[in-house]
C-alpha positions, 0 to 999 in steps of 0.5 A: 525829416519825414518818412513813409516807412520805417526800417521794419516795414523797408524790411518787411516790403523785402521780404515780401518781395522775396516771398513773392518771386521765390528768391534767397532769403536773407539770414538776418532777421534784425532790421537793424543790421540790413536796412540802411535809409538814404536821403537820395540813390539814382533812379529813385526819386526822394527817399529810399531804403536799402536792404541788404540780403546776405545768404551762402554762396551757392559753391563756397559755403564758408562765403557769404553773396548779397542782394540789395532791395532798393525801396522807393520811401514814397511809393513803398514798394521795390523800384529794383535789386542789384544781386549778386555781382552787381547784376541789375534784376527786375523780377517785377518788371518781367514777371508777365513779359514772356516775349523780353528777356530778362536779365539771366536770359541776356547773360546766356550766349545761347539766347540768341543763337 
């Protein structure tokens, strides 16, 4: 089987994303231990990789939270992350949309009051 990417360059696409949104950055820098390939995952279409980013929970410093960047192996690049708790995020989606909440705002009970 033939991919587009390898595990560093799933990583590095991450990573970039990271970089880009300003969001918690992983604690491992081994591809290796958080980049994992997937021959299908729902909502991608063909291959994907998966990057699993640990960091310290925000009030429990001895526990860890994780993200995971779900990379399209065909269009390189971010399809969606599933944070912490299982929220769905699309950070690429709502970047320039100001008028649509996004998926914080739809968890706040005053959004719509």
């Amino acid at each position: 089987m033939k991919t587009n990417l390898t595990k560093r360059e799933a990583y590095t696409i991450a990573n970039e994303y990271i970089e880009k949104y300003k969001l918690t950055k992983n604690l491992s820098t081994d591809s290796d231990e958080c980049v994992v390939f997937y021959e299908n995952v729902f909502g991608i279409i063909g291959y994907a990789w998966v990057v699993a980013v640990k960091y310290p929970a925000s009030f429990m410093p001895d526990e860890f939270d994780e993200t995971s960047y779900f990379i399209s192996d065909e269009s390189k690049q971010v399809e969606f992350v599933i944070g912490h708790g299982g929220v769905y995020l699309t950070n690429h989606l709502t970047e320039n949309d100001t008028g649509k909440p996004d998926e914080w705002d739809l968890l706040d009970e005053d959004f719509y009051v």
